[in-house]
C-alpha positions in Angstrom: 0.0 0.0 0.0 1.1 3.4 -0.7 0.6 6.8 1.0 -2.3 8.3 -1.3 -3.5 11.2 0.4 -0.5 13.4 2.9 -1.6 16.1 5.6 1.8 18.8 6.1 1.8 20.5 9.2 4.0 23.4 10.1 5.0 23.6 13.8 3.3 26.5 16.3 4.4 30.1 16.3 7.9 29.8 18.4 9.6 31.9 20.3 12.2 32.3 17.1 9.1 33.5 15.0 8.1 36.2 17.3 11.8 37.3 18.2 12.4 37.8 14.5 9.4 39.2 13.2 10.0 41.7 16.6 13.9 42.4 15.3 12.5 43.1 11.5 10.4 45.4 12.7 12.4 47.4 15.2 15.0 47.5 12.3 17.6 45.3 14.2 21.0 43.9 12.5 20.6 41.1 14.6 17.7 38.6 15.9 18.4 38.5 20.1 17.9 34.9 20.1 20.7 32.5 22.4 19.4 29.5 21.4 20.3 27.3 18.5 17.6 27.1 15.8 16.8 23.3 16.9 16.5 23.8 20.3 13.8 26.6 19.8 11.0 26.1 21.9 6.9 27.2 21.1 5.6 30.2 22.7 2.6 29.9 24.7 0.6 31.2 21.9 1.9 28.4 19.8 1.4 25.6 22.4 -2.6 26.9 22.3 -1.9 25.9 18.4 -1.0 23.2 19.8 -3.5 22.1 21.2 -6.2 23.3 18.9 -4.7 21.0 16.4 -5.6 18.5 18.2 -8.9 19.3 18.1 -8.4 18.5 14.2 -6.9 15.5 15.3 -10.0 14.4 17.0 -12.0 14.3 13.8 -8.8 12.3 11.4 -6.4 10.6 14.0 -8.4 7.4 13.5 -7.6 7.5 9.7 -3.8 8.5 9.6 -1.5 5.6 9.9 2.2 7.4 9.7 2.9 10.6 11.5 6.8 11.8 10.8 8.3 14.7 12.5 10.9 17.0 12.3 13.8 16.2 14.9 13.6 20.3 15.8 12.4 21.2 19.4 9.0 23.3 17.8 7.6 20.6 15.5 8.4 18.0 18.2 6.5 19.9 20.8 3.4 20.5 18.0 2.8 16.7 17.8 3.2 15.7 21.1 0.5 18.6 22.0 -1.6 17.9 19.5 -1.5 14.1 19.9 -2.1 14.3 23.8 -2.8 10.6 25.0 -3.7 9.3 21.7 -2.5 5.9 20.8 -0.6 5.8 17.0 -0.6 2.9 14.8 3.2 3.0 14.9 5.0 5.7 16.8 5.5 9.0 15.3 9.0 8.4 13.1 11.3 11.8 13.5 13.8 12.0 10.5 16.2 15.0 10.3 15.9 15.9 6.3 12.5 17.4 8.1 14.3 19.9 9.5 14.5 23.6 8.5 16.2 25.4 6.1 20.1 26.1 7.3 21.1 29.8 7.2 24.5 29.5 7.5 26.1 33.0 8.0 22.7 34.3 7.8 21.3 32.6 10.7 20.4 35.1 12.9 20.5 38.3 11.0 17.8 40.0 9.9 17.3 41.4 6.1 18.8 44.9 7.4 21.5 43.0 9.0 22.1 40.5 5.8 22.9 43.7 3.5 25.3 45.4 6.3 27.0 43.0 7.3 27.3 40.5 4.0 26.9 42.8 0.9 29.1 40.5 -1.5 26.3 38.0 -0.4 23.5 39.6 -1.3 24.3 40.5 -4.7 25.5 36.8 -4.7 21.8 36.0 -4.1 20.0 38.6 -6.8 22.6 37.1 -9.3 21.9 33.7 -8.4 17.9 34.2 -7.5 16.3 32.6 -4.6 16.0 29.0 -5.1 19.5 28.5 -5.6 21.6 30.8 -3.5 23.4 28.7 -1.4 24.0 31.2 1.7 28.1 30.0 3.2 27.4 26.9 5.2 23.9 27.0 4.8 21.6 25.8 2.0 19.8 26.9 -0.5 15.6 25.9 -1.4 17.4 23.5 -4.0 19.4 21.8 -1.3 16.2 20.9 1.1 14.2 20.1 -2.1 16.8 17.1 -2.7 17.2 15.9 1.0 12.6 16.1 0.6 13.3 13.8 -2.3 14.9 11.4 -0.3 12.4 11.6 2.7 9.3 11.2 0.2 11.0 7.9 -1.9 11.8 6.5 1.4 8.5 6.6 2.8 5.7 7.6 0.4 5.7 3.9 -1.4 5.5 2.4 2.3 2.7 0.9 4.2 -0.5 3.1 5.4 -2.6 5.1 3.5 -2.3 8.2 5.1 0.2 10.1 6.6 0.7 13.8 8.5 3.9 15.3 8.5 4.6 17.6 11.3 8.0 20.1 9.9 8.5 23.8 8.8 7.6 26.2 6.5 10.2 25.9 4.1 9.6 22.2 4.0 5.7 21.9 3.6 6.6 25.0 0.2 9.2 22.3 -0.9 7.4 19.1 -0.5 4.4 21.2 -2.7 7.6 21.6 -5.6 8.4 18.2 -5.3 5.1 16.4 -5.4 2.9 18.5 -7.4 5.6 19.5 -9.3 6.2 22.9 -9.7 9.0 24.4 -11.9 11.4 27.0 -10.1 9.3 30.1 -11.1 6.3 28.7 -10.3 7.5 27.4 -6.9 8.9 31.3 -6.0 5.3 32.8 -7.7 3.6 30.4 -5.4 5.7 31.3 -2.3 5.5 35.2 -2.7 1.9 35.3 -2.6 0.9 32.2 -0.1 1.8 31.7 3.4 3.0 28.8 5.3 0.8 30.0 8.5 1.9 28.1 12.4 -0.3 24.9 13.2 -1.9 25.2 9.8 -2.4 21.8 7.7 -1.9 21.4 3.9 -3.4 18.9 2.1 -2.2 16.8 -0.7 -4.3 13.7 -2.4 -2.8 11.2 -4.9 -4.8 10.8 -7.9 -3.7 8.8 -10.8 -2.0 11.2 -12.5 0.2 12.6 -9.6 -0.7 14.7 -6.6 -3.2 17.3 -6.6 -3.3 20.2 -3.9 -6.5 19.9 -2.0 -6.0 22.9 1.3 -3.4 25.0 1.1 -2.5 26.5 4.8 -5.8 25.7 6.3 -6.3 27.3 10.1 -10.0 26.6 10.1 -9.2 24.8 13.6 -7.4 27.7 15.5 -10.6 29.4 14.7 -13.2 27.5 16.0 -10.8 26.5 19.1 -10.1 30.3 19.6 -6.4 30.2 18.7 -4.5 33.2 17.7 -3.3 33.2 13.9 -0.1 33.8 14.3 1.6 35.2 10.8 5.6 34.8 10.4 7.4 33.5 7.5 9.7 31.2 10.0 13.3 30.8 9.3 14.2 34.5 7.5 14.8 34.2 3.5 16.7 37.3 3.4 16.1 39.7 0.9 18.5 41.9 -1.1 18.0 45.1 1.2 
């Protein structure tokens, strides 16, 4: 049996999302943050996420078979909120090409901070264009997009029928190029106007022709539980300033 219908989760509003959104808009070089990116724990508003995506659990944990999860702090704490008590077919696999985007020298700065600090980069990046700039000792959109490929030919051709992955932003954008597919320019198109929002699922159904998008960033669940909507575009992809 193969995986025919896959539910992508991105992790609740962390304490990284808030200190960088806060550091963009107080115009700071830096993001005041003394934790490494995978040890960055949820804020309380995304623990209530959390927990109201488990309410959405409580109408289609009976039905998913597979759960995988992102080894990082933020998506581990968004499953084991959401999934409370429950009982999983198998327990809830964590594999690390779930995790987030690397930085590299970037981590940590903010776009104001990017352009002072690293302008040889930058224009590296405009030449280059964002899916393939490879930021020093980071990666680039390209680089998580082949460790995804990996992920999805190890697992999607596996037993159970459907599965939820519980990762990042930048992963549930690139699992979209991979699966649906998208070419480059239609990937960054899709990205500039659509937003990867916290605790929000995607959904993707198999069909026999490929993989159809069904919900794109639904949140329909924070709403009715009362849930803030938190919107932050998670690790920063820095723009030329």
């Amino acid at each position: 049996m193969a995986v025919s219908e896959l539910f992508l989760v991105r992790h609740g509003e962390s304490v990284g999302n808030v200190a960088a959104t806060r550091a963009e808009l107080e115009g700071l070089d830096v993001i005041p943050l003394d934790i490494r990116d995978a040890d960055v724990p949820l804020s309380d508003t995304g623990r209530e996420q959390a927990a109201a995506l488990g309410e959405w659990l409580d109408d289609h944990h009976g039905s998913i078979d597979t759960y995988w999860v992102s080894p990082y702090l933020r998506a581990q704490e968004t499953l084991r909120i959401a999934l409370r008590d429950r009982a999983t077919p198998t327990p809830p696999v964590t594999d690390e090409r779930l995790r987030d985007r690397e930085l590299g020298i970037l981590d940590l700065l903010t776009r104001r901070g990017a352009a002072a600090r690293h302008p040889e980069e930058m224009a590296r990046r405009l030449h280059l264009g964002k899916f393939y700039h490879r930021p020093p000792g980071g990666e680039s959109w390209a680089d998580v997009a082949l460790r995804l490929r990996s992920f999805l030919r190890d697992h999607l051709d596996g037993p159970g029928d459907r599965a939820l992955v519980v990762a990042h932003d930048a992963v549930v954008m690139l699992i979209l190029y991979v699966l649906l597919p998208l070419r480059e320019q239609e990937l960054l198109d899709f990205a500039a106007d659509h937003t990867v929002l916290n605790a929000s699922v995607t959904h993707l159904v198999r069909r026999e022709g490929g993989w159809d998008l069904a919900v794109f960033s639904d949140v329909a669940h924070l709403q009715r539980e009362g849930a803030d909507i938190t919107v932050h575009p998670g690790s920063p992809d820095v723009e030329p300033a």
